[in-house]
C-alpha positions in Angstrom: 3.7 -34.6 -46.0 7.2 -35.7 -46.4 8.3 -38.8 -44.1 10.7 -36.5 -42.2 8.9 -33.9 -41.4 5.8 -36.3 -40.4 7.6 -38.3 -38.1 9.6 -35.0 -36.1 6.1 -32.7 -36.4 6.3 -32.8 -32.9 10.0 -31.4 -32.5 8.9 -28.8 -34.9 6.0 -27.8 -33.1 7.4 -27.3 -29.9 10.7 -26.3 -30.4 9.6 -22.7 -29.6 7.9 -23.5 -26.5 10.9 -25.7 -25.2 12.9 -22.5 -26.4 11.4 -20.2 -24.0 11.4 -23.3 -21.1 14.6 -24.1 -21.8 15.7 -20.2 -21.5 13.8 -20.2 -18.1 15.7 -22.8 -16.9 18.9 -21.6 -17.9 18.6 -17.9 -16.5 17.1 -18.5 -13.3 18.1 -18.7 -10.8 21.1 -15.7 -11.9 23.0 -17.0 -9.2 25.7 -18.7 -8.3 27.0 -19.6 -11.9 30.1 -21.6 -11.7 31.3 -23.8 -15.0 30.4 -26.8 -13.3 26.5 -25.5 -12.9 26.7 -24.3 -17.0 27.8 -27.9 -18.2 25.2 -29.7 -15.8 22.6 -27.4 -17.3 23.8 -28.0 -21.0 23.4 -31.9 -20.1 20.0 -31.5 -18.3 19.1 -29.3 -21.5 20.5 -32.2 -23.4 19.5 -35.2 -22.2 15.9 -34.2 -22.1 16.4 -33.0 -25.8 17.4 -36.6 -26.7 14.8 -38.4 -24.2 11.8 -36.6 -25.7 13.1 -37.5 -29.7 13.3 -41.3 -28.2 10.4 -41.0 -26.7 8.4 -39.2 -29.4 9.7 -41.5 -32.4 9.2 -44.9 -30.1 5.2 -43.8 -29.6 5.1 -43.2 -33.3 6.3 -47.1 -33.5 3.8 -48.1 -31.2 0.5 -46.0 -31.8 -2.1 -48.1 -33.0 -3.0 -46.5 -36.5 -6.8 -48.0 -36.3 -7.5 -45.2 -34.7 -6.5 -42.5 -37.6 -3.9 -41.5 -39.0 -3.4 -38.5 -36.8 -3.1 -40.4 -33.9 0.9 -41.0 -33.5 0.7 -37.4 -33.7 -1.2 -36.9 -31.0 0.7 -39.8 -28.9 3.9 -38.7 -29.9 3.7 -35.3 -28.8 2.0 -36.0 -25.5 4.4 -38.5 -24.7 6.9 -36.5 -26.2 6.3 -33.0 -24.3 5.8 -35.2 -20.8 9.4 -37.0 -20.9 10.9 -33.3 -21.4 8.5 -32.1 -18.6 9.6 -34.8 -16.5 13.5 -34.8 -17.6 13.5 -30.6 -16.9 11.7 -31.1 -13.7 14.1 -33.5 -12.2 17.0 -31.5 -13.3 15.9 -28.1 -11.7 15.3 -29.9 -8.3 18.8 -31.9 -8.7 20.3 -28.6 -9.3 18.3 -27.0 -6.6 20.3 -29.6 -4.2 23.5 -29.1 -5.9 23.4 -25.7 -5.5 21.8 -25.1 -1.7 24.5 -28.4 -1.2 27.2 -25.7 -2.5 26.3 -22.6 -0.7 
């Protein structure tokens, strides 16, 4: 496998699934939609982008290759997928706040 692709597997493989989260999390909820609430939701989108590529390529660094060589795989992508989990999840109930805060 080339080094590239090996060491961003995980971005590949769930690119589609944070696709269709990501999508969620833009469309709802529908309303209100002022500019302000479309740039904070391009920077939660993001910033959780970039956290789970840190996170994902510093668990590949640090994944203790006695145990196979699948296993940064496996670390990175659970690490990985959690950091976006948590990054999304704190986003949605900042803009919750924002948004109740607002109206």
């Amino acid at each position: 496998m080339h080094p590239t692709v090996e060491l961003n597997l995980a971005l590949i493989l769930f690119l589609p699934w944070f696709l269709i989260l990501g999508a969620l999390y833009w469309i709802y909820p529908r309303r209100p939609r002022p500019a302000a609430r479309i740039v904070f939701d391009l920077g939660a989108l993001a910033l959780a982008t970039a956290a789970f590529l840190l996170s994902m390529h510093w668990s590949m660094e640090i994944a203790d290759r006695r145990h196979g060589h699948m296993w940064p795989q496996v670390l990175a992508t659970s690490v990985g997928y959690g950091v976006w989990l948590a990054m999304m999840t704190l986003a949605f109930f900042v803009r919750r706040a924002w948004l109740r805060r607002r109206g």
